[in-house]
N, C-alpha and C positions, 0 to 999 in steps of 0.2 A: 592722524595718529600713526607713526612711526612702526610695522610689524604690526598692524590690527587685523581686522576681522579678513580685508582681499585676501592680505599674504597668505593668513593660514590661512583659508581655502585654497589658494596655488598651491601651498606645499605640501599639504594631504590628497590634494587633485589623484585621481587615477591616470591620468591623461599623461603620455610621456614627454620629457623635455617642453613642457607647456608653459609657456606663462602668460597669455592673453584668452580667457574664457572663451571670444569666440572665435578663436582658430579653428582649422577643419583639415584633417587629414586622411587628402582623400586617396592617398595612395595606399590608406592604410583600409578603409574604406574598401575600394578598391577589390582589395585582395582577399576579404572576409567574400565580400562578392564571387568573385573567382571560386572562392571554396566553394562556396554555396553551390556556385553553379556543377562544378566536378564532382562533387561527391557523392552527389545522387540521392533523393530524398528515398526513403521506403517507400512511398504513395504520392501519388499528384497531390493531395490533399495536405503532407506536410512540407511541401514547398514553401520559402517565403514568399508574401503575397508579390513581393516586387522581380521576383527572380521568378517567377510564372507566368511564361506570354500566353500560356491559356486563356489564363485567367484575367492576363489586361488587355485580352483582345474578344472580351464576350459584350453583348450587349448592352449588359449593364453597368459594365467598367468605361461607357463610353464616355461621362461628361470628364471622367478622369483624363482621359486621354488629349480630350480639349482642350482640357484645363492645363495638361504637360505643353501642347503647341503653340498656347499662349502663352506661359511663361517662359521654357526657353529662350527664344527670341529675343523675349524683353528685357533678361539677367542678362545677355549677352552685348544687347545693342546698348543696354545704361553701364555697362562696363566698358564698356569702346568709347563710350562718350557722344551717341550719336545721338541728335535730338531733332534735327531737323532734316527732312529728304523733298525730293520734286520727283514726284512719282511717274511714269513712264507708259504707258499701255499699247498697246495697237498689234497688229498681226505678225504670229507666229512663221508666217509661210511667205514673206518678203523676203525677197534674195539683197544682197549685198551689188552694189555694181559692176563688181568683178565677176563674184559667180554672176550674176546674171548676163552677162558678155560670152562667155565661158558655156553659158548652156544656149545662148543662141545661137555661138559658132555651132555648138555642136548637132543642132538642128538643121542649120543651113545645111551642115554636111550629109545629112540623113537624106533629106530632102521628105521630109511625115511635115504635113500640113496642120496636123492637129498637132504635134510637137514645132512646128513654128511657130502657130496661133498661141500654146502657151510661152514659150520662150519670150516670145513683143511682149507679150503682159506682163510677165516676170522682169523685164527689163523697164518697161511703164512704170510701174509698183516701182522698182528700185530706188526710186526717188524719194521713198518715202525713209527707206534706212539711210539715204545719206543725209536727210534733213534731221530726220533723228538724232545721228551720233552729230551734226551740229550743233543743236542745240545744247544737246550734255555739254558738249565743249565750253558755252557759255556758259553753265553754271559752276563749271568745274574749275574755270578762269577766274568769273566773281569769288570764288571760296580760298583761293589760293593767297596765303598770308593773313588770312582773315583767324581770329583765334576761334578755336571748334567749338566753342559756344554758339556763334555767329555763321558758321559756314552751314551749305546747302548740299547736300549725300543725294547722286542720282537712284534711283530706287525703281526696278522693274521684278519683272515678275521671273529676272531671269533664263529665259528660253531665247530660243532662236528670233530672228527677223529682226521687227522696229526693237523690241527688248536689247536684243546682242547687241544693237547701233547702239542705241542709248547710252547702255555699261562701256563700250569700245570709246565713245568719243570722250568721258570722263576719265576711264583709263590710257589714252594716250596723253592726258594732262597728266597722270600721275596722281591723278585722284582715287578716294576708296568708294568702291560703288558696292549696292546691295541686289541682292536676287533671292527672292521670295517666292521659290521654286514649287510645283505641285507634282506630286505623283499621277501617273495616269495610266490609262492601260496599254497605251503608245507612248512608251518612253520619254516624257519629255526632258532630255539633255540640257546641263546647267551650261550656258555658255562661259567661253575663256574668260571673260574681262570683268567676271567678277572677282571682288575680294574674295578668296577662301574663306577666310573668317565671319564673311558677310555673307554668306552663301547661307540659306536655310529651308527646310525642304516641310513640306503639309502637306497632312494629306486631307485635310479638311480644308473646302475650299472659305469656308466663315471664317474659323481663325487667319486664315491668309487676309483676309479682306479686313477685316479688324486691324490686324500689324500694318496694312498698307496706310490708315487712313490715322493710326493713334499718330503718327510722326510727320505728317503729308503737311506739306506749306502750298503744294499746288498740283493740281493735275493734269496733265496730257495726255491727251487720247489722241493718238494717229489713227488711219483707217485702219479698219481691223473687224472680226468678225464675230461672233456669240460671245466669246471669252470678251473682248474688247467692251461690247454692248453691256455687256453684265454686270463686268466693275465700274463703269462710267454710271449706270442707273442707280448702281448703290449708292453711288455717291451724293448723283444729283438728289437722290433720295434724302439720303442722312440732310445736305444740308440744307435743305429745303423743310423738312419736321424741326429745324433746328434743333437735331439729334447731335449735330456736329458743326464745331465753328465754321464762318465763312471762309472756306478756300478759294482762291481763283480756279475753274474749271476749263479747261482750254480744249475745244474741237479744232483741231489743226488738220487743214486741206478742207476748207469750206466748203468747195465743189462736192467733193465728197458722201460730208455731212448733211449738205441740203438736200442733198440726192437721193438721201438715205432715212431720214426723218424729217417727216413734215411737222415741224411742232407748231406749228398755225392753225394746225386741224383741233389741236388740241385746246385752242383757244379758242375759236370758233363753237367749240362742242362745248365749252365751260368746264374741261378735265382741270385743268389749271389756268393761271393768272397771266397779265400781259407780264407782272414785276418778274414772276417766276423765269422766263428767257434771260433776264438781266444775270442770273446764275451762271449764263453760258458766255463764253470769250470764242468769235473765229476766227482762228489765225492762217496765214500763207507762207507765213517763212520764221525761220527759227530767230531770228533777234523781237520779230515781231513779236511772237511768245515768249519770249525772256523779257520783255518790255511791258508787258501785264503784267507778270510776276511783281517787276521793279515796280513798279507804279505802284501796284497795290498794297505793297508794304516799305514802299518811298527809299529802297535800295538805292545807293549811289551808286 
């Protein structure tokens, strides 16, 4: 019906120059904000509740807060279009090949035995970021042409070491990569090679591990240490309750892994099942782990 009930609601709207209901003007928004915040209330008490970091940083404002680092993220990444990622894990404190060359020249020059002994190791390790930003490579290669319904988003945790490889080798494809960044009390610095836009920062380590796993098609753990351990347990956790669908789970650098958990003991003592390891994938070289991936969800 021609001028019925919508129109006249638009035309008596209080809303300016509007004519879609759920438009949102947030520069207008915005700037009532801004007042709020300048003007200065008489009392902490007549503050608006949302223009008062007191009051949303007290203890009982907290599932709020969790509730704000979950949603974020997720208005942002279903506006981007992202839906599916291969998530990235392992240690923050692995050098790059170059610095690591770079700090063992500059040990040799020193002539400190205990700054040699870590320089060889830092240079040892380094193998582990260049297998990293490998692998990204290959997934970033598979996505390329592929419509973003279809394509595969590297996803780390954003920091330094295997993280920065990971984001580096999908952004020298020209790919957009994500960083699921955490506050801490030693700074931890977003690396270059993430998308800006994809960049997001937590200070709750739960909501971060939730946003890793709602979008994960697969996971990789390179070596790595507490933090590494932690997100890999959750996981093998989740899908293991069949809390969370089947992902492939990948320990890359076996030597490593073996070296470092006996999950035999675990079998042996009746903690879990022989099926339960079938959970686990060990890989030695990054096509090898890109080749699980494929397999397991019959990727051409």
């Amino acid at each position: 019906m021609e001028g019925g009930i919508q129109n006249t609601m638009l035309d008596n709207s209080p809303m300016e120059n509007t004519k879609n209901l759920s438009s949102f003007n947030l520069a207008s928004e915005w700037r009532e904000f801004q007042h709020v915040l300048q003007s200065g209330p008489s009392s902490d008490s007549a503050r608006l509740a949302f223009a008062d970091p007191e009051f949303l940083l007290r203890r009982e404002t907290r599932g709020i807060r969790f509730e704000l680092e979950m949603l974020k993220p997720e208005l942002e990444l279903r506006r981007q279009g992202i839906e599916h990622t291969v998530v990235v894990f392992g240690s923050a404190r692995f050098l790059s090949p170059e610095a690591a060359a770079e700090k063992l020249r500059t040990a040799q020059q020193s002539n400190d035995g205990e700054a040699l002994e870590r320089a060889g190791r830092d240079q040892r390790n380094a193998v582990w970021y260049e297998q990293s930003r490998q692998f990204a490579r290959l997934v970033a290669h598979y996505s390329e042409g592929k419509p973003q319904a279809d394509q595969l988003y590297i996803c780390t945790g954003g920091g330094p070491g295997v993280m920065e490889a990971a984001n580096r080798g999908a952004f020298e494809l020209g790919a957009p990569t994500l960083g699921l960044n955490i506050t801490l009390p030693h700074e931890q610095r977003v690396n270059p090679y993430v998308t800006p836009s994809l960049h997001f920062q937590f200070h709750y380590f739960a909501a971060r591990k939730m946003h890793f796993m709602m979008r994960a098609k697969a996971l990789v753990a390179f070596p790595g240490g507490y933090g590494t351990l932690d997100e890999l347990f959750e996981i093998i956790t989740l899908v293991q309750t069949k809390k969370e669908k089947p992902v492939p789970i990948i320990l890359y650098g076996s030597a490593y892994w073996k070296r470092l958990i006996n999950f035999e003991v675990m079998i042996e003592e009746g903690a879990i099942e022989r099926k339960d390891l079938g959970l686990l994938n060990y890989c030695d070289t990054p096509q090898a782990a890109w080749d699980v991936i494929r397999s397991f969800y019959g990727l051409e």
